[in-house]
C-alpha positions as CSV (number, residue, x, y, z in Angstrom):
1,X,0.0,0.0,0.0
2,X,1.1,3.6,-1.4
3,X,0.8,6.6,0.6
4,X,-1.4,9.3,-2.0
5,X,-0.9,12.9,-2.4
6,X,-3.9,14.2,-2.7
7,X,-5.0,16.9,-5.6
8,X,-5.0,19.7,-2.2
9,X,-1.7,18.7,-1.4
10,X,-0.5,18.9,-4.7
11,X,-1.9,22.7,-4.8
12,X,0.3,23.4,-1.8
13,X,3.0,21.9,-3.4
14,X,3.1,24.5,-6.2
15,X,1.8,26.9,-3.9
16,X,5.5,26.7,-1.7
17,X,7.3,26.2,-5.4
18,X,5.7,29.7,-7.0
19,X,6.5,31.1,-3.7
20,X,10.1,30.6,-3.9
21,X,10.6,31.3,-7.5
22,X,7.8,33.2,-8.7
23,X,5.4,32.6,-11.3
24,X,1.7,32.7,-12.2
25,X,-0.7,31.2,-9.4
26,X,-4.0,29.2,-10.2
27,X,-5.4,26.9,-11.6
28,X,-6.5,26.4,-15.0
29,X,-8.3,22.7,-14.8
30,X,-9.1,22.1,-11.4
31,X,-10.8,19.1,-11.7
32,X,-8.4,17.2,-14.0
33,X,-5.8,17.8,-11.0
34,X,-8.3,15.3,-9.0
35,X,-8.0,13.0,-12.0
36,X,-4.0,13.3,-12.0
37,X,-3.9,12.7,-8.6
38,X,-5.7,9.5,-8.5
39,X,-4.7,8.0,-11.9
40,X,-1.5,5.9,-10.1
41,X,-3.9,4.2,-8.4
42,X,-6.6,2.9,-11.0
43,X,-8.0,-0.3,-11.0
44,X,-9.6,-2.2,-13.5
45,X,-11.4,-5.4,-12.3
46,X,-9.5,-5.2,-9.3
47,X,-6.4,-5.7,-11.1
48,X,-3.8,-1.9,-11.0
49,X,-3.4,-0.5,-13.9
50,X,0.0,1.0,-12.8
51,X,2.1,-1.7,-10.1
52,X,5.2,-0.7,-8.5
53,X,5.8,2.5,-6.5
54,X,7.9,3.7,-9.9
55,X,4.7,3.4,-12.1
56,X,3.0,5.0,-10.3
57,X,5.3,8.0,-9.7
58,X,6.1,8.3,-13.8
59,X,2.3,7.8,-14.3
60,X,1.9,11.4,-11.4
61,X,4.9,13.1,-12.7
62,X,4.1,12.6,-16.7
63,X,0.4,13.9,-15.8
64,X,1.3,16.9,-14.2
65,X,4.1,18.1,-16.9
66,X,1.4,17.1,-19.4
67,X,-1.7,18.6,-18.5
68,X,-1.0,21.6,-17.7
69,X,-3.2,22.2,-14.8
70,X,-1.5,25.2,-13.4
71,X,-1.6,28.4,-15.0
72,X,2.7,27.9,-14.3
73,X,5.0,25.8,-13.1
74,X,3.5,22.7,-14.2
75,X,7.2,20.7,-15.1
76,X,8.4,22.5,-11.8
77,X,5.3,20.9,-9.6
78,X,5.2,17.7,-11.5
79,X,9.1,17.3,-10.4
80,X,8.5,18.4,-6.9
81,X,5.7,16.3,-6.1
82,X,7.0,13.4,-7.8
83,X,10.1,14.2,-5.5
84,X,7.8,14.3,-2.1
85,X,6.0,11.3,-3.4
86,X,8.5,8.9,-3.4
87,X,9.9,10.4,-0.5
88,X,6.4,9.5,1.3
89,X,6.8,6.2,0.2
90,X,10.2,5.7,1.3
91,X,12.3,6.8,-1.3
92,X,14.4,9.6,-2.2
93,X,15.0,11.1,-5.6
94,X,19.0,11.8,-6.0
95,X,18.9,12.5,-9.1
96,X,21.0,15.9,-10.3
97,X,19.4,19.4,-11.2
98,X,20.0,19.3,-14.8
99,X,19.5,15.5,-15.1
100,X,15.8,16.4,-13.8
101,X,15.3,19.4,-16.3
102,X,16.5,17.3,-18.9
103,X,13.6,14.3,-18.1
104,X,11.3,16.9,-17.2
105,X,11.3,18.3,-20.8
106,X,11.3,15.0,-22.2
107,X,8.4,14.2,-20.3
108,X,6.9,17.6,-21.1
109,X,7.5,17.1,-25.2
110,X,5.9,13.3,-25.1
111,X,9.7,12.0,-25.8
112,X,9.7,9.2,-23.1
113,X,6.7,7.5,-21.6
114,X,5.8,5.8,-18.4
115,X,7.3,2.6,-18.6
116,X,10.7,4.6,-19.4
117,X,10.3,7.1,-17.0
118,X,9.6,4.5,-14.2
119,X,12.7,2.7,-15.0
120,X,14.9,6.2,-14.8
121,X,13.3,7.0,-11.3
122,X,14.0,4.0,-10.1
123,X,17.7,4.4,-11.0
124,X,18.3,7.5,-9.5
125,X,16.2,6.9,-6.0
126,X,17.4,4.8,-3.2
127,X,15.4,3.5,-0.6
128,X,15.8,5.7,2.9
C-alpha cells in the first residue's frame, strides 16, 4: 500500500514552489488535477493499472508536466511532487538538477513514456 498525495496537497506543493521562485498562481483545470492525482492508483477489475511504486510516480509526474493544470510551473510541480512522493513512500529522488530538467522536458514534449520514466526514477532513488 502507497501513501497518495492528494490533488490539495498537490496545490500546496506548487503553492510553496511559486512562492520561492515566482510565477503565475492558479489553476487552469481544477478538476483534472483530481483525475491526475488518483490515476497511479486505477483499478480495473480489481487488477492496478500502474504496479510498483515507480509506475506510479512516472504515471503522477508525466500527468502533471502534461496537462498543464497550473496556470505555471506545471514541469516545476510535477518534479516536486513526484520528489515528495516517493519520499512519502520511502524513497528519495538523488537525481541531479539538470538531469531532472532534462527528463522533465522529455516528459513535457511526449519524448519518453511511463514505462521509461519509471525505469529512470527508479535508477536514480534509493530507498531511505
Amino acid at each position: 500500500m502507497y501513501v497518495r498525495l492528494t490533488a490539495n496537497q498537490i496545490i500546496a506543493i506548487h503553492d510553496q514552489e511559486l512562492a520561492i521562485s515566482c510565477g503565475l498562481s492558479g489553476l487552469r483545470e481544477p478538476g483534472y488535477l483530481e483525475f491526475i492525482a488518483d490515476k497511479p492508483f486505477t483499478e480495473v477489475f480489481g487488477e492496478e493499472q500502474y504496479p510498483g511504486l515507480f509506475l506510479k510516480a512516472a504515471v503522477l509526474m508525466s500527468g502533471l508536466i502534461q496537462s498543464h493544470c497550473f496556470n505555471d510551473a506545471n514541469k516545476r510541480t510535477g518534479v516536486l511532487t513526484t520528489y515528495i512522493f516517493l519520499n512519502v513512500n520511502g524513497y528519495e529522488l538523488d537525481a541531479n538538477e539538470e538531469d531532472l530538467f532534462r527528463m522533465a522536458i522529455r516528459v513535457a514534449t511526449n519524448d519518453v513514456d511511463n514505462s521509461v520514466l519509471a525505469k529512470w526514477l527508479e535508477q536514480n532513488s534509493y530507498r531511505i
